[in-house]
C-alpha positions as CSV (number, residue, x, y, z in Angstrom):
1,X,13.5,15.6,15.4
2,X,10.8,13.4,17.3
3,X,8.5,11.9,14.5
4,X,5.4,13.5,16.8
5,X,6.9,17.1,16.3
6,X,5.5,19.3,13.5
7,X,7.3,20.7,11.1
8,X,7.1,23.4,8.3
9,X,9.8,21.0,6.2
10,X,7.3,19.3,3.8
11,X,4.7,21.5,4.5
12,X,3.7,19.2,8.1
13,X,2.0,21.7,10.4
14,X,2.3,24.2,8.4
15,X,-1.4,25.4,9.4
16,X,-2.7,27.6,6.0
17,X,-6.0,29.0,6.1
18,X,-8.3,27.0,4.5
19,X,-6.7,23.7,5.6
20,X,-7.6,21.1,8.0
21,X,-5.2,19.3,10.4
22,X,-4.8,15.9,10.0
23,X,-3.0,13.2,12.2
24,X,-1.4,9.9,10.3
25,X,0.5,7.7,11.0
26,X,2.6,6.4,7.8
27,X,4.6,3.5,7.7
28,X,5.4,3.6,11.7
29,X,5.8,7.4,11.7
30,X,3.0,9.6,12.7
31,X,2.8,13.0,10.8
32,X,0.7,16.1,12.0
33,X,-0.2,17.9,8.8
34,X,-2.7,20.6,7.4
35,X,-3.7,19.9,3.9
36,X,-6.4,21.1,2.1
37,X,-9.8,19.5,2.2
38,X,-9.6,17.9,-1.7
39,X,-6.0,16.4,-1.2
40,X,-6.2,13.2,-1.8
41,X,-4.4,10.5,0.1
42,X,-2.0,9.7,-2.8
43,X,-0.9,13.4,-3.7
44,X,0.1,14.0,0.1
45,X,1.9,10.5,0.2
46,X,3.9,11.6,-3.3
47,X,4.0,14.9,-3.5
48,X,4.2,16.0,0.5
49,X,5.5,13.7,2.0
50,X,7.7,12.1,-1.0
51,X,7.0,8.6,-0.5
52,X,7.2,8.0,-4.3
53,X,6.3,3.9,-4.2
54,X,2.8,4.3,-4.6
55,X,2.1,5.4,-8.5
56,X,-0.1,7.2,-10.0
57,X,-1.8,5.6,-12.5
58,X,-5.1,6.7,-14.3
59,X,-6.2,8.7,-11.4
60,X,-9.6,7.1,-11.7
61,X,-9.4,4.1,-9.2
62,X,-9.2,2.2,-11.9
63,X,-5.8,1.1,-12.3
64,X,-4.7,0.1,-8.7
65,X,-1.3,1.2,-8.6
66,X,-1.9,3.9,-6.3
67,X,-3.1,0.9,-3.6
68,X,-2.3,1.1,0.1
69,X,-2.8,-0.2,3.2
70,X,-4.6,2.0,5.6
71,X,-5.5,0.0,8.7
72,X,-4.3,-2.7,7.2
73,X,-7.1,-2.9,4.3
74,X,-6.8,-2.0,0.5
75,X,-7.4,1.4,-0.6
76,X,-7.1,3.3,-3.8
77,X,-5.0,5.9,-2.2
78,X,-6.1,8.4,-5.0
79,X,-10.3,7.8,-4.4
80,X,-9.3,8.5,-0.5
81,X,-9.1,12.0,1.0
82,X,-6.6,12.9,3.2
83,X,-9.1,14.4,5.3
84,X,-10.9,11.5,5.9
85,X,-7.8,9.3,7.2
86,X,-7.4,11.3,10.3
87,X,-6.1,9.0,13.0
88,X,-5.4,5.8,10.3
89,X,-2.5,3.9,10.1
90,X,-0.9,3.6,6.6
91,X,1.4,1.5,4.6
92,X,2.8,2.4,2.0
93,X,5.8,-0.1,-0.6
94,X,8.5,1.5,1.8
95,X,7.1,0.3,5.3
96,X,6.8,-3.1,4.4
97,X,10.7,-4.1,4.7
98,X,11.6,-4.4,8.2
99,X,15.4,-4.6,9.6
100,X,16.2,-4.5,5.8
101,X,14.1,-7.9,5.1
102,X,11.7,-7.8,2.2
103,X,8.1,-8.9,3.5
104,X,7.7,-12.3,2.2
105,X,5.2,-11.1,-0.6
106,X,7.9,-8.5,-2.3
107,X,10.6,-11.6,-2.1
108,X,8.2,-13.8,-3.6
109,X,7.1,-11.1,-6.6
110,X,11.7,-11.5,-7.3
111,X,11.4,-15.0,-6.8
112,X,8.6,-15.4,-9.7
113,X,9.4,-12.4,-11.7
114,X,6.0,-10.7,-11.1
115,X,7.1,-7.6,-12.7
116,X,7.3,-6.5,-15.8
117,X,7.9,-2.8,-16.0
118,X,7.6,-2.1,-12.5
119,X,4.8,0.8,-12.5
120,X,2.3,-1.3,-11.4
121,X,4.2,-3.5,-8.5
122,X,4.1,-1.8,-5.7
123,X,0.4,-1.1,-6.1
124,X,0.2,-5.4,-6.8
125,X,2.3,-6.1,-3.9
126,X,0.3,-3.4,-1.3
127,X,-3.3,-5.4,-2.8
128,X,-1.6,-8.9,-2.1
129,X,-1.3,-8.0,1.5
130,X,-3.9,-6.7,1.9
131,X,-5.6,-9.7,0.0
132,X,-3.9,-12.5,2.1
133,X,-5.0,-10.6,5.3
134,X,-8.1,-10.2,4.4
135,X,-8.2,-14.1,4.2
136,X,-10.6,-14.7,1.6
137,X,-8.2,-16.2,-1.3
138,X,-7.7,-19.9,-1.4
139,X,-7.1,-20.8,-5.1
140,X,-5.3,-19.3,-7.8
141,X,-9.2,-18.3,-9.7
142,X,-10.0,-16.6,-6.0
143,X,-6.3,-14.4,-6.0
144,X,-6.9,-13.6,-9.6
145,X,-10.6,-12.4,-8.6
146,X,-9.5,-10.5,-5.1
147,X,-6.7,-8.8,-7.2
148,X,-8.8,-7.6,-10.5
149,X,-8.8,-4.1,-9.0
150,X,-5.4,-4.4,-9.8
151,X,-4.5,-4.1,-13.8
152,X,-1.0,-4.7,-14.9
153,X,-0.6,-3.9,-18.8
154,X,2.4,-5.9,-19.0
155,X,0.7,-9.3,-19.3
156,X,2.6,-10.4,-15.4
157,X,-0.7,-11.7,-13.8
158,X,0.5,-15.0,-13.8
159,X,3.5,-14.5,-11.9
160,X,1.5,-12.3,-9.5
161,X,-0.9,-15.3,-8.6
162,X,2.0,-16.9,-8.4
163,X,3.8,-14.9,-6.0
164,X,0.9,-14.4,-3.9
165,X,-0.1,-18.2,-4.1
166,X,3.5,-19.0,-2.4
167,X,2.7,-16.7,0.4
168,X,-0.7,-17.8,1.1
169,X,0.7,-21.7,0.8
170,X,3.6,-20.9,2.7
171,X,1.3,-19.4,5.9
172,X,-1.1,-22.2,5.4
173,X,2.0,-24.8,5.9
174,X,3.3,-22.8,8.9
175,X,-0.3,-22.7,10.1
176,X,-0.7,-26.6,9.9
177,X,3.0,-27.0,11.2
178,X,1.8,-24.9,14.4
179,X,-1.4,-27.5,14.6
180,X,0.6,-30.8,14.7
């Protein structure tokens, strides 16, 4: 089936009374959908659309494990309506490999063992792209500030400023290779 086709298979086009249709384009794949107005962004990714990555956490926005990229910015996929992503481009933990290559940041998170448990690492690794797109980090103090939205329980912080300090290093070193 063409990815711009509807479909009643998980619930995509199903058009219910009551709902409103919604165009999104997730992780290269644009879906046509009718959800209801209150869905939020992370119930359709997990629970229509089974793109389990992003976790649900507190619920609250509080947590950060529910963290996307829509547009290519940092959302709290649970805070965001569906609704209100008409038209957006979003990234979930599963469209960041490409040709089966990790994205730099995920290899780097293996490379410094910026996991503990898990739960909270795809959320992490979602906010440090976003985060090193964004531009703004430049010291370890400044990743650990632009990444506080993001709690890990397990006590991996270090290793997550770590992993995200290689990346931003590493693009700096290709930046000032490009320049010579």
């Amino acid at each position: 089936m063409d990815a711009t086709q509807t479909s009643n298979r998980s619930g995509e086009g199903a058009g219910h009374a009551g709902t409103i249709p919604v165009t999104i384009t997730i992780n290269g794949k644009q879906h046509r959908l009718e959800v209801e107005p209150w869905t939020s962004l992370l119930d359709l990714l997990r629970e229509r659309l089974h793109l389990t990555g992003s976790k649900k956490g507190c619920d609250h926005g509080q947590c950060g494990a529910c963290t996307v990229l829509v547009d290519d910015r940092r959302v709290n996929a649970c805070l965001t309506l569906a609704v209100m992503k008409d038209g957006a481009n979003v990234t979930t933990i599963e469209g960041l490999a490409s040709d089966g290559q990790l994205d730099p940041l995920q290899d780097a998170f293996i490379e410094h063992d910026a996991f503990q448990c898990g739960y909270c690492t795809s959320g992490q690794i979602c906010s440090g792209i976003g985060l090193l797109k964004e531009g703004k980090a430049r010291t370890p103090a400044e990743i650990r500030e632009l990444m506080s939205g993001n709690l890990c329980r397990c006590g991996a912080y270090v290793n997550i400023v770590a992993a995200v300090e290689q990346v931003l290093n590493y693009g700096a070193d290709k930046q000032g290779e490009a320049g010579r």
